[in-house]
C-alpha positions as CSV (number, residue, x, y, z in Angstrom):
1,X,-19.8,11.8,-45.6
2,X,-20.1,8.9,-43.1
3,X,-16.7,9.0,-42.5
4,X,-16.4,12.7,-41.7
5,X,-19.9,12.1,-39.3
6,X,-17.6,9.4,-37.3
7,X,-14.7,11.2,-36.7
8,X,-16.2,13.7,-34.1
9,X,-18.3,11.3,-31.8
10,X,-15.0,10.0,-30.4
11,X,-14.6,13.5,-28.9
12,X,-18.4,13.5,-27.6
13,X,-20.1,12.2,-24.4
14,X,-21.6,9.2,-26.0
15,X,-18.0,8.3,-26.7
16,X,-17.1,9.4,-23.4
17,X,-19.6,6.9,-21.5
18,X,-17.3,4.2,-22.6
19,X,-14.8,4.6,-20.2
20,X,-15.6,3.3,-17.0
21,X,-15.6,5.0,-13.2
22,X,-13.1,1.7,-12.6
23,X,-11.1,3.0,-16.3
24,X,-10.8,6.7,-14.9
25,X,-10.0,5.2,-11.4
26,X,-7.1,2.9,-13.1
27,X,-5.8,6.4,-14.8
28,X,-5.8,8.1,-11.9
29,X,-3.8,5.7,-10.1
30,X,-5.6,5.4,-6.6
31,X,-2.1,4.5,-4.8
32,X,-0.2,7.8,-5.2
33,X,-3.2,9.6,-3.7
34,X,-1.8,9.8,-0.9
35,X,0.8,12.2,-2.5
36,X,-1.9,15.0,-3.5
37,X,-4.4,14.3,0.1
38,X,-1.7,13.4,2.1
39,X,0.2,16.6,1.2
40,X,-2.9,19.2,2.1
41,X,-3.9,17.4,5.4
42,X,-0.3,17.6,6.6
43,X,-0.2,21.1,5.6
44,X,-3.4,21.8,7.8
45,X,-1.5,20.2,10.9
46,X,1.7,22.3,10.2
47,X,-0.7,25.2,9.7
48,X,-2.1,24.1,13.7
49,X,-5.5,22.9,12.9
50,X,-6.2,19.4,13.4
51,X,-9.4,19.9,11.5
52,X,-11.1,22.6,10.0
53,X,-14.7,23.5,8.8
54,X,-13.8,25.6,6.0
55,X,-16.1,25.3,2.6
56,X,-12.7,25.4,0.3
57,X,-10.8,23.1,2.6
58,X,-12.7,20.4,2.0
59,X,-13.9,21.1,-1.7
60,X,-10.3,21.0,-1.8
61,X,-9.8,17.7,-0.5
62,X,-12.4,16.2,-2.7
63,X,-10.3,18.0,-6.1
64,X,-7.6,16.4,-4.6
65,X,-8.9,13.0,-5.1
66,X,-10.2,12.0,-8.9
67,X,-10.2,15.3,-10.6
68,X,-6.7,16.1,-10.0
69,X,-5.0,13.0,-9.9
70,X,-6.5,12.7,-13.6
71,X,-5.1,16.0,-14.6
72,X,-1.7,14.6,-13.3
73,X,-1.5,11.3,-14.9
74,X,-4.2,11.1,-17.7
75,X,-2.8,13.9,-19.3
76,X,0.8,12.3,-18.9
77,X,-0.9,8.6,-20.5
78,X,-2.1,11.1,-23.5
79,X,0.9,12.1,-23.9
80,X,2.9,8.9,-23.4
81,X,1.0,7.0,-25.4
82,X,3.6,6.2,-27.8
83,X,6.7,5.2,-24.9
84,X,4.0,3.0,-22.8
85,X,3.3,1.0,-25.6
86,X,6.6,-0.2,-25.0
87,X,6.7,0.0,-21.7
88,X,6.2,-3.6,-19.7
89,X,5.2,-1.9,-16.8
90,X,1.8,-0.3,-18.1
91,X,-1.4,-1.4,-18.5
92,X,-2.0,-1.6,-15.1
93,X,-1.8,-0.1,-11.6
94,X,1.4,1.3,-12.8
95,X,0.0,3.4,-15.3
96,X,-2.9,3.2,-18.4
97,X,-2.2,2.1,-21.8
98,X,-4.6,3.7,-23.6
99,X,-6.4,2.6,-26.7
100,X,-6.8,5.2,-29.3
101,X,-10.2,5.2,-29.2
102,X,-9.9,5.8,-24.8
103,X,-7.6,9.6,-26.0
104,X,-10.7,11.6,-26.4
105,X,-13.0,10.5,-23.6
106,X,-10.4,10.8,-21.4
107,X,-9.6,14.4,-22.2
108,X,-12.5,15.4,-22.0
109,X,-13.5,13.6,-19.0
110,X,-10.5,15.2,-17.2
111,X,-11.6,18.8,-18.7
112,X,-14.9,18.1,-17.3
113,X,-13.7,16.7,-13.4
114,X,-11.3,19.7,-13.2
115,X,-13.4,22.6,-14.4
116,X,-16.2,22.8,-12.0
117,X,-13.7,22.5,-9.0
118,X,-11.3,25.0,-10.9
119,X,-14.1,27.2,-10.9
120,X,-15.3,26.6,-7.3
121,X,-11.8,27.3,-5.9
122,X,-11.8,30.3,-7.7
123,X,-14.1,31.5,-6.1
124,X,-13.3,30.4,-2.4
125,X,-9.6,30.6,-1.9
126,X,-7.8,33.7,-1.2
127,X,-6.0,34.9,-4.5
128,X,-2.4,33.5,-3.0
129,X,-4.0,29.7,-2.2
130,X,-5.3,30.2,-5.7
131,X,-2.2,31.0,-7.4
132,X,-0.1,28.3,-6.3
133,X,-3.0,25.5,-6.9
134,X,-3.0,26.9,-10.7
135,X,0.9,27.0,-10.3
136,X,1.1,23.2,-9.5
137,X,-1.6,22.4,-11.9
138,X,0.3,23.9,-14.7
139,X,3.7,22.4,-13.9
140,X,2.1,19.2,-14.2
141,X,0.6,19.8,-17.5
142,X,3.7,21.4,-18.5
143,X,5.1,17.9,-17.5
144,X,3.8,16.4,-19.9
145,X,2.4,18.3,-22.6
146,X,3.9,20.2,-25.3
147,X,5.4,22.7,-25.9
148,X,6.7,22.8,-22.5
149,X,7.2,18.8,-21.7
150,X,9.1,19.1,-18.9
151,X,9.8,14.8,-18.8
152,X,12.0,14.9,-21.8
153,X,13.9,18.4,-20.7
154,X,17.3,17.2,-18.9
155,X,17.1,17.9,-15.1
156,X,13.6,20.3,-15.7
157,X,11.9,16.8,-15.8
158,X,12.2,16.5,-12.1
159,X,12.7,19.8,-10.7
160,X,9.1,20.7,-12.0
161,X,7.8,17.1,-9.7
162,X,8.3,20.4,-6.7
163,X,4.1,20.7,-8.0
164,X,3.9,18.2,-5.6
165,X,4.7,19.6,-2.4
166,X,2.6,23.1,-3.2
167,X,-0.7,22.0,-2.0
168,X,1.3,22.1,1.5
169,X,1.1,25.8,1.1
170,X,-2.7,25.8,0.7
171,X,-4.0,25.8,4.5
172,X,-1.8,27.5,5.7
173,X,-2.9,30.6,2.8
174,X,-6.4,29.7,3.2
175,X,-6.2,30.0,7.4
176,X,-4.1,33.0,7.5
177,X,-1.0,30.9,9.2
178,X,2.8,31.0,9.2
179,X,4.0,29.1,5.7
180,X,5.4,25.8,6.5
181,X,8.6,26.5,4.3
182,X,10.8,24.4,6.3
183,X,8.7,21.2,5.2
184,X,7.9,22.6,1.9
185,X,11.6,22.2,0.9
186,X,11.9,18.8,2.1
187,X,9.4,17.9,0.3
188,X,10.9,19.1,-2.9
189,X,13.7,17.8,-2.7
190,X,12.1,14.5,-2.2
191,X,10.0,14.8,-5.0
192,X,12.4,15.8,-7.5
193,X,15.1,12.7,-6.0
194,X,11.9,10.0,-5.8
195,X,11.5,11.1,-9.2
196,X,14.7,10.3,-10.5
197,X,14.5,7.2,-8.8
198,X,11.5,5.9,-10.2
199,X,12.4,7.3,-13.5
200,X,15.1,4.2,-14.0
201,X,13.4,1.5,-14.4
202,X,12.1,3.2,-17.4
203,X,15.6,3.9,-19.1
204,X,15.4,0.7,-21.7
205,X,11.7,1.8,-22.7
206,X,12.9,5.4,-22.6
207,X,15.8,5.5,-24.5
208,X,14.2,2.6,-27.6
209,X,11.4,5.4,-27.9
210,X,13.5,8.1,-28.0
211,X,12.8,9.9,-25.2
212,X,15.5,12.2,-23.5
213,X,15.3,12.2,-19.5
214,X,17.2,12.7,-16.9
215,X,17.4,9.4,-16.0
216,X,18.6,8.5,-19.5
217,X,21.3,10.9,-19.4
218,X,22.5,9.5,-16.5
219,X,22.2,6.1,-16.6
220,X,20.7,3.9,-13.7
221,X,23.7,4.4,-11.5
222,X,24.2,8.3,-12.3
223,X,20.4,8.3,-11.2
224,X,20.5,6.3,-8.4
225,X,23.3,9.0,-7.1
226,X,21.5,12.0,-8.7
227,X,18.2,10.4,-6.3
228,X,20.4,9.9,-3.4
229,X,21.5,13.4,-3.1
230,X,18.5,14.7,-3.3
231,X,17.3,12.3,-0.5
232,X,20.3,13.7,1.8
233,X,19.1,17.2,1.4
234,X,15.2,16.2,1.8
235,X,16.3,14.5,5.5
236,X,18.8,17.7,6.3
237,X,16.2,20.2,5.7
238,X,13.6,17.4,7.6
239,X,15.9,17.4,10.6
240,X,14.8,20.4,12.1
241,X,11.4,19.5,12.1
242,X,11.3,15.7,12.9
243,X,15.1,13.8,13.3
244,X,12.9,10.7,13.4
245,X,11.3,11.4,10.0
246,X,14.3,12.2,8.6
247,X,16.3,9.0,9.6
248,X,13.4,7.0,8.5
249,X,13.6,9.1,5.2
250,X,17.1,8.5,4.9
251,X,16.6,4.6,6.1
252,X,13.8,4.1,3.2
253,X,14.5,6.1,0.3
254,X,18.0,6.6,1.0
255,X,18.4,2.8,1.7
256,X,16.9,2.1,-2.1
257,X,18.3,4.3,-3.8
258,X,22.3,2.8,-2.4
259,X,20.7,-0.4,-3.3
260,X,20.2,0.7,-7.1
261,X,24.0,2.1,-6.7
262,X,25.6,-1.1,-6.1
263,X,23.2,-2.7,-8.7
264,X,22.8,-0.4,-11.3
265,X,19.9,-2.2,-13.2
266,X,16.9,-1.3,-14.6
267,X,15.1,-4.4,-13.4
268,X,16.8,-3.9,-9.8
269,X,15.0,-0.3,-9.7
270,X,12.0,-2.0,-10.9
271,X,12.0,-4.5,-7.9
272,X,12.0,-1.3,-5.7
273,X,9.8,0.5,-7.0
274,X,7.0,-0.8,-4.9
275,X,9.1,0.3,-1.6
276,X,9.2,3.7,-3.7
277,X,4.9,3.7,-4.1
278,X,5.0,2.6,-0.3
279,X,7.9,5.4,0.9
280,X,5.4,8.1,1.5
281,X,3.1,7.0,3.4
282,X,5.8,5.1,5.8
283,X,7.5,8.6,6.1
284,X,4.8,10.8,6.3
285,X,2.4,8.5,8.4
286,X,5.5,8.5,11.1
287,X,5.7,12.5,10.3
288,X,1.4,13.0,10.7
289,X,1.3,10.7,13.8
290,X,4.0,13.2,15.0
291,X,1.9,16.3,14.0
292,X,-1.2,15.1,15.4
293,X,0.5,14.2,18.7
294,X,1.7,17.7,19.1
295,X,-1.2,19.3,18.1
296,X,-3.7,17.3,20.7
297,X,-1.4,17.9,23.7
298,X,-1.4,21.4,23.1
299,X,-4.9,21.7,22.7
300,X,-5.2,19.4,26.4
Protein backbone atom coordinates (compact mmCIF):
# COMPACT_ATOMS: atom_id res chain seq x y z
CA UNK A 1 0.00 0.00 0.00
CA UNK A 2 2.95 2.28 0.61
CA UNK A 3 4.15 1.77 -2.56
CA UNK A 4 0.90 2.67 -4.47
CA UNK A 5 0.80 6.06 -1.85
CA UNK A 6 4.33 7.05 -3.41
CA UNK A 7 3.73 6.79 -6.83
CA UNK A 8 1.41 9.85 -7.13
CA UNK A 9 3.33 12.57 -5.05
CA UNK A 10 5.86 12.71 -7.90
CA UNK A 11 2.96 14.20 -9.90
CA UNK A 12 1.92 16.66 -6.93
CA UNK A 13 3.10 20.22 -5.86
CA UNK A 14 5.10 19.01 -2.98
CA UNK A 15 7.04 17.08 -5.65
CA UNK A 16 6.96 20.02 -7.77
CA UNK A 17 8.71 22.42 -5.16
CA UNK A 18 11.81 20.49 -5.88
CA UNK A 19 12.66 22.00 -8.91
CA UNK A 20 14.19 25.21 -8.55
CA UNK A 21 13.28 28.89 -10.26
CA UNK A 22 17.22 28.46 -11.41
CA UNK A 23 16.06 24.39 -12.68
CA UNK A 24 13.00 25.83 -14.64
CA UNK A 25 15.27 28.76 -15.75
CA UNK A 26 18.04 26.10 -17.06
CA UNK A 27 14.98 24.25 -19.00
CA UNK A 28 13.95 27.08 -20.49
CA UNK A 29 17.08 28.07 -21.86
CA UNK A 30 17.38 31.93 -21.18
CA UNK A 31 19.66 32.38 -24.38
CA UNK A 32 17.20 31.59 -27.14
CA UNK A 33 14.80 34.11 -25.57
CA UNK A 34 15.51 36.29 -27.72
CA UNK A 35 13.92 34.12 -30.55
CA UNK A 36 10.29 34.19 -28.82
CA UNK A 37 10.65 38.33 -27.41
CA UNK A 38 12.71 39.30 -29.98
CA UNK A 39 10.28 38.07 -32.63
CA UNK A 40 7.05 40.00 -31.13
CA UNK A 41 8.94 43.34 -30.49
CA UNK A 42 10.10 43.33 -34.05
CA UNK A 43 6.79 42.57 -35.16
CA UNK A 44 5.41 45.75 -33.28
CA UNK A 45 8.07 47.97 -35.16
CA UNK A 46 7.08 46.38 -38.60
CA UNK A 47 3.50 46.81 -37.44
CA UNK A 48 4.76 50.99 -36.88
CA UNK A 49 4.57 51.28 -33.25
CA UNK A 50 7.64 51.80 -31.46
CA UNK A 51 5.80 51.03 -28.20
CA UNK A 52 2.42 50.37 -27.37
CA UNK A 53 0.24 50.41 -24.14
CA UNK A 54 -1.92 47.61 -25.00
CA UNK A 55 -3.02 45.10 -21.85
CA UNK A 56 -2.36 41.82 -24.27
CA UNK A 57 0.85 43.28 -25.75
CA UNK A 58 2.57 43.22 -22.85
CA UNK A 59 0.86 40.08 -21.04
CA UNK A 60 2.18 38.86 -24.20
CA UNK A 61 5.59 39.74 -23.76
CA UNK A 62 5.70 38.38 -20.23
CA UNK A 63 4.25 34.64 -21.82
CA UNK A 64 6.82 35.06 -24.08
CA UNK A 65 9.45 34.77 -21.52
CA UNK A 66 9.33 31.56 -18.89
CA UNK A 67 5.99 30.19 -19.63
CA UNK A 68 6.50 29.66 -23.24
CA UNK A 69 9.93 29.03 -23.57
CA UNK A 70 9.06 26.04 -21.08
CA UNK A 71 6.33 24.78 -23.29
CA UNK A 72 9.01 24.81 -26.12
CA UNK A 73 11.86 23.06 -24.62
CA UNK A 74 10.63 21.30 -21.34
CA UNK A 75 8.27 19.53 -23.23
CA UNK A 76 11.02 18.61 -25.94
CA UNK A 77 13.59 17.41 -22.53
CA UNK A 78 10.36 15.13 -21.65
CA UNK A 79 10.36 13.90 -24.54
CA UNK A 80 14.09 13.44 -25.27
CA UNK A 81 14.89 12.07 -22.30
CA UNK A 82 16.08 8.93 -23.62
CA UNK A 83 18.58 10.64 -26.76
CA UNK A 84 20.00 13.33 -24.19
CA UNK A 85 21.13 10.83 -22.05
CA UNK A 86 23.48 10.27 -24.65
CA UNK A 87 23.96 13.34 -25.74
CA UNK A 88 27.44 15.18 -24.47
CA UNK A 89 25.99 18.38 -25.15
CA UNK A 90 23.17 18.32 -22.32
CA UNK A 91 22.99 18.95 -18.95
CA UNK A 92 23.56 22.29 -19.29
CA UNK A 93 22.92 25.67 -20.99
CA UNK A 94 22.43 23.59 -24.03
CA UNK A 95 19.60 21.78 -22.85
CA UNK A 96 18.28 19.80 -19.43
CA UNK A 97 18.99 16.28 -18.65
CA UNK A 98 16.37 15.44 -16.65
CA UNK A 99 16.29 12.99 -13.75
CA UNK A 100 13.28 10.82 -13.65
CA UNK A 101 12.15 12.04 -10.60
CA UNK A 102 12.42 16.10 -12.34
CA UNK A 103 9.49 14.47 -15.48
CA UNK A 104 6.51 15.17 -13.42
CA UNK A 105 7.23 18.55 -11.78
CA UNK A 106 8.23 19.79 -14.80
CA UNK A 107 5.05 19.00 -16.58
CA UNK A 108 3.15 20.16 -14.41
CA UNK A 109 4.98 23.22 -13.72
CA UNK A 110 4.84 24.03 -17.48
CA UNK A 111 0.89 23.14 -17.46
CA UNK A 112 0.60 25.59 -14.66
CA UNK A 113 2.99 28.74 -16.30
CA UNK A 114 1.04 28.38 -19.57
CA UNK A 115 -2.53 28.00 -18.48
CA UNK A 116 -3.25 31.22 -16.75
CA UNK A 117 -1.62 33.25 -19.74
CA UNK A 118 -3.40 30.84 -22.21
CA UNK A 119 -6.45 31.84 -20.57
CA UNK A 120 -5.60 35.63 -20.26
CA UNK A 121 -4.91 35.87 -24.01
CA UNK A 122 -7.98 34.29 -24.69
CA UNK A 123 -9.52 36.59 -23.51
CA UNK A 124 -7.68 39.82 -24.81
CA UNK A 125 -6.48 39.08 -28.26
CA UNK A 126 -8.61 39.36 -31.31
CA UNK A 127 -9.67 35.70 -32.40
CA UNK A 128 -6.99 35.85 -35.47
CA UNK A 129 -3.82 36.97 -32.89
CA UNK A 130 -5.32 34.03 -30.90
CA UNK A 131 -5.32 31.58 -33.44
CA UNK A 132 -1.99 31.73 -34.60
CA UNK A 133 -0.40 31.96 -30.80
CA UNK A 134 -2.32 28.46 -30.32
CA UNK A 135 -1.11 27.52 -33.91
CA UNK A 136 2.59 28.00 -32.88
CA UNK A 137 2.02 26.56 -29.50
CA UNK A 138 0.85 23.41 -31.00
CA UNK A 139 3.51 23.01 -33.68
CA UNK A 140 5.87 22.98 -30.97
CA UNK A 141 4.21 20.45 -28.90
CA UNK A 142 3.66 18.60 -31.96
CA UNK A 143 7.52 18.84 -32.21
CA UNK A 144 8.01 16.92 -29.80
CA UNK A 145 5.31 14.91 -28.52
CA UNK A 146 3.67 12.01 -29.83
CA UNK A 147 1.71 11.10 -31.96
CA UNK A 148 2.64 13.88 -34.09
CA UNK A 149 6.69 14.31 -33.18
CA UNK A 150 7.53 16.32 -35.76
CA UNK A 151 11.75 15.95 -34.81
CA UNK A 152 11.93 12.36 -35.98
CA UNK A 153 9.52 12.96 -39.28
CA UNK A 154 12.08 13.57 -42.32
CA UNK A 155 11.98 17.28 -43.48
CA UNK A 156 8.48 17.94 -41.10
CA UNK A 157 11.17 18.18 -38.29
CA UNK A 158 12.17 21.61 -39.45
CA UNK A 159 9.47 22.89 -41.55
CA UNK A 160 7.24 22.96 -38.33
CA UNK A 161 10.48 25.31 -36.45
CA UNK A 162 8.18 28.21 -39.02
CA UNK A 163 6.27 28.35 -35.07
CA UNK A 164 8.89 30.47 -34.58
CA UNK A 165 8.42 33.31 -36.69
CA UNK A 166 4.33 33.44 -35.92
CA UNK A 167 4.48 35.60 -32.98
CA UNK A 168 5.66 38.27 -35.76
CA UNK A 169 2.05 38.20 -36.81
CA UNK A 170 0.75 39.00 -33.39
CA UNK A 171 0.94 43.00 -33.28
CA UNK A 172 0.25 43.59 -36.17
CA UNK A 173 -3.46 41.38 -35.56
CA UNK A 174 -3.74 42.84 -32.26
CA UNK A 175 -3.18 46.72 -33.71
CA UNK A 176 -5.27 46.32 -36.72
CA UNK A 177 -1.95 46.81 -39.18
CA UNK A 178 -0.79 45.60 -42.55
CA UNK A 179 0.75 41.76 -41.88
CA UNK A 180 4.42 41.93 -42.13
CA UNK A 181 4.50 38.79 -44.64
CA UNK A 182 7.53 39.90 -46.38
CA UNK A 183 9.57 39.31 -43.03
CA UNK A 184 7.42 36.53 -41.90
CA UNK A 185 8.85 34.35 -44.69
CA UNK A 186 12.32 35.22 -44.07
CA UNK A 187 12.03 34.30 -40.98
CA UNK A 188 10.89 30.82 -41.81
CA UNK A 189 13.10 30.03 -43.92
CA UNK A 190 15.65 30.88 -41.45
CA UNK A 191 14.17 28.92 -38.94
CA UNK A 192 13.61 25.80 -40.70
CA UNK A 193 17.70 26.16 -42.32
CA UNK A 194 19.11 27.21 -38.54
CA UNK A 195 17.42 24.19 -37.64
CA UNK A 196 18.94 21.94 -39.80
CA UNK A 197 22.12 23.47 -38.92
CA UNK A 198 22.01 23.02 -35.47
CA UNK A 199 20.45 19.66 -35.81
CA UNK A 200 24.15 18.17 -36.97
CA UNK A 201 26.02 18.19 -34.27
CA UNK A 202 23.47 15.84 -32.96
CA UNK A 203 23.71 13.20 -35.83
CA UNK A 204 26.16 10.55 -33.70
CA UNK A 205 23.79 10.90 -30.61
CA UNK A 206 20.84 10.85 -32.99
CA UNK A 207 21.37 8.03 -35.09
CA UNK A 208 23.03 5.53 -31.73
CA UNK A 209 19.44 6.29 -30.15
CA UNK A 210 17.60 5.63 -33.01
CA UNK A 211 16.17 8.61 -33.92
CA UNK A 212 15.25 9.55 -37.60
CA UNK A 213 15.94 13.38 -38.51
CA UNK A 214 16.57 15.23 -41.15
CA UNK A 215 19.77 15.78 -40.31
CA UNK A 216 20.40 12.03 -40.09
CA UNK A 217 19.13 11.39 -43.40
CA UNK A 218 21.33 13.71 -44.68
CA UNK A 219 24.35 13.47 -43.20
CA UNK A 220 26.40 16.58 -41.78
CA UNK A 221 27.32 17.71 -45.23
CA UNK A 222 23.76 17.01 -46.91
CA UNK A 223 22.63 19.31 -43.96
CA UNK A 224 25.00 21.80 -44.05
CA UNK A 225 23.70 22.27 -47.86
CA UNK A 226 20.07 21.53 -46.99
CA UNK A 227 20.83 24.71 -44.13
CA UNK A 228 22.49 26.77 -46.74
CA UNK A 229 19.67 26.86 -49.11
CA UNK A 230 17.42 27.79 -46.82
CA UNK A 231 19.69 30.59 -45.69
CA UNK A 232 19.86 31.91 -49.51
CA UNK A 233 16.13 32.11 -49.63
CA UNK A 234 15.78 33.73 -45.95
CA UNK A 235 18.45 36.78 -47.32
CA UNK A 236 16.44 36.88 -50.91
CA UNK A 237 13.06 37.30 -49.36
CA UNK A 238 15.16 39.77 -46.58
CA UNK A 239 16.49 41.86 -49.41
CA UNK A 240 13.51 43.82 -50.02
CA UNK A 241 13.25 44.91 -46.65
CA UNK A 242 16.92 45.41 -45.41
CA UNK A 243 19.95 44.44 -48.16
CA UNK A 244 22.09 45.11 -45.07
CA UNK A 245 20.40 42.47 -43.00
CA UNK A 246 20.39 40.20 -45.58
CA UNK A 247 24.16 40.30 -46.37
CA UNK A 248 24.85 40.15 -42.80
CA UNK A 249 22.40 37.02 -42.84
CA UNK A 250 24.07 35.55 -45.56
CA UNK A 251 27.74 36.63 -44.07
CA UNK A 252 26.77 34.82 -40.51
CA UNK A 253 24.65 31.90 -41.13
CA UNK A 254 25.49 31.47 -44.57
CA UNK A 255 29.28 31.78 -43.69
CA UNK A 256 28.78 28.67 -41.00
CA UNK A 257 26.91 26.71 -42.63
CA UNK A 258 29.84 26.69 -46.00
CA UNK A 259 32.18 26.16 -43.09
CA UNK A 260 30.36 22.85 -42.05
CA UNK A 261 30.34 22.04 -46.02
CA UNK A 262 33.94 21.87 -46.44
CA UNK A 263 34.20 20.09 -43.02
CA UNK A 264 31.53 17.91 -42.74
CA UNK A 265 31.90 16.96 -39.00
CA UNK A 266 29.75 16.69 -36.34
CA UNK A 267 32.27 18.20 -33.90
CA UNK A 268 32.95 21.11 -36.62
CA UNK A 269 29.04 21.93 -36.39
CA UNK A 270 29.39 21.72 -32.78
CA UNK A 271 32.26 24.43 -32.67
CA UNK A 272 29.60 26.63 -34.44
CA UNK A 273 27.02 26.23 -32.81
CA UNK A 274 27.69 29.03 -30.43
CA UNK A 275 27.86 31.53 -33.67
CA UNK A 276 24.44 29.75 -34.41
CA UNK A 277 22.85 30.75 -30.45
CA UNK A 278 24.59 34.25 -31.26
CA UNK A 279 23.23 34.61 -35.11
CA UNK A 280 19.98 36.11 -34.10
CA UNK A 281 20.58 38.63 -32.25
CA UNK A 282 23.65 39.91 -34.58
CA UNK A 283 21.00 39.85 -37.51
CA UNK A 284 18.11 40.99 -35.89
CA UNK A 285 19.78 43.61 -33.55
CA UNK A 286 21.28 45.23 -37.02
CA UNK A 287 17.47 44.61 -38.56
CA UNK A 288 15.66 46.42 -35.01
CA UNK A 289 18.26 49.27 -34.91
CA UNK A 290 17.12 49.67 -38.63
CA UNK A 291 13.32 49.56 -37.59
CA UNK A 292 13.66 51.81 -34.79
CA UNK A 293 15.58 54.34 -36.89
CA UNK A 294 12.86 54.47 -39.39
CA UNK A 295 10.22 54.61 -37.18
CA UNK A 296 11.66 57.72 -34.88
CA UNK A 297 12.43 59.87 -38.03
CA UNK A 298 9.03 59.48 -39.12
CA UNK A 299 7.59 60.27 -36.07
CA UNK A 300 10.20 63.74 -36.02
Amino acid sequence: MRMQERGPRSWSWDSARSLSLRQLLTVSRPALWINTLGVLVTGLWLAGELYTLQPAFWVLLVYLTLPYNLLIYGLNDLADAAEDALNPRKGGWQGARLQSAERGPLLLWTGALNLPFLLALAWLLPPAALGVLLLAALLFAGYSVPPLRFKARFLLDGLSNVAYALPMLLPALLLNRALPLSALLALSAYSVGKHAFDAAQDIPSDRAAGLHTTATRLGVRGAAVYALGWFVVAAALLWVLSPLSAGLLLLVCGGMALRLCLNPQAQTAARLYPLSILSPWIVGGVSGVQLVYLLVRGVQ
